[in-house]
C-alpha positions in Angstrom: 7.2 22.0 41.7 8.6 18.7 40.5 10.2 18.8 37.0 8.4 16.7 34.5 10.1 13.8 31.9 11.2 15.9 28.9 12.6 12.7 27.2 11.6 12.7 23.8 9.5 9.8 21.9 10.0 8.2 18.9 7.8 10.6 16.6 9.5 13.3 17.5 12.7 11.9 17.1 11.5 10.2 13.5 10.5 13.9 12.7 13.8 15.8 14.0 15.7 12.9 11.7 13.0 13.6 9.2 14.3 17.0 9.0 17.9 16.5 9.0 17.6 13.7 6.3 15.8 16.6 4.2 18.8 18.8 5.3 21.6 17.2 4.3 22.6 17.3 7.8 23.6 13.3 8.1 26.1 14.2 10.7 23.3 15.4 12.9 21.4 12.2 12.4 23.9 10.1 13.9 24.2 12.9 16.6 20.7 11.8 17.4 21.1 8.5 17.4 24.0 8.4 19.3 22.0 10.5 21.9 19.2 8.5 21.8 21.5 5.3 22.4 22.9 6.8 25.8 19.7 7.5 26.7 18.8 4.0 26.4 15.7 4.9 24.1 14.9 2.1 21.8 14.5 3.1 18.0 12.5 1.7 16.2 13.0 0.7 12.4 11.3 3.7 10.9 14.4 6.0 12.3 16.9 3.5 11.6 15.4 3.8 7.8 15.2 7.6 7.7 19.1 7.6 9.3 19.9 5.3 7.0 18.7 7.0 3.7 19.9 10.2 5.1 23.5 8.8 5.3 23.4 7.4 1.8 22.0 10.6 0.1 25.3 11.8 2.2 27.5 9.8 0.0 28.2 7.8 3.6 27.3 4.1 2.4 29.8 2.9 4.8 27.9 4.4 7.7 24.5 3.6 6.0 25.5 -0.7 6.0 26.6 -0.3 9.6 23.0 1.3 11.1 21.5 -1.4 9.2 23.6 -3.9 11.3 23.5 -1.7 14.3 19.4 -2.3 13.6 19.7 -5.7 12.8 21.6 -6.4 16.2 19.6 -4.0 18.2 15.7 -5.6 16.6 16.4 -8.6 15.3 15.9 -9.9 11.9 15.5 -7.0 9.3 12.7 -7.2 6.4 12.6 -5.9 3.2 12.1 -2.2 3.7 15.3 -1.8 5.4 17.2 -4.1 3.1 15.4 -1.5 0.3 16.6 1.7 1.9 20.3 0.7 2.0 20.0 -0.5 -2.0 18.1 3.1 -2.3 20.9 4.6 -1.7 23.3 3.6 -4.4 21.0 3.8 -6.9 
């Protein structure tokens, strides 16, 4: 029996971060990311937003300013909703 590709996709990693976000649990989101990243999975903006907000509502601005320039480097120019998310999270 050959074992099948349990690699997880982005919706189920948006929804595991989803979870954490709602949590508390930032440290786990950047668990998550950082797994992701050895896996060489590509994340898409919508998880670098929830991991961003998550780490704000964590009182971790500094961690929430460098995923957005982890994002920026990683997808290229960022729009507004990212730029949004980090200003979210002082306010």
């Amino acid at each position: 029996m050959q074992a099948k590709d349990m690699t997880p996709g982005n919706s189920t990693i948006s929804l595991t971060i989803s979870a954490c976000r709602k949590a508390g649990q930032w440290e786990r989101v950047l668990q998550v990311l950082e797994l992701m990243h050895r896996k060489g999975l590509q994340l898409d903006e919508a998880i670098y937003l929830q991991a961003i907000t998550a780490c704000g509502h964590g009182g971790q601005w500094g961690r929430a300013v460098q995923l957005l320039e982890d994002m920026r480097l990683r997808l290229g120019p960022v729009g507004n909703p990212a730029y949004g998310a980090l200003l979210a999270v002082w306010a």
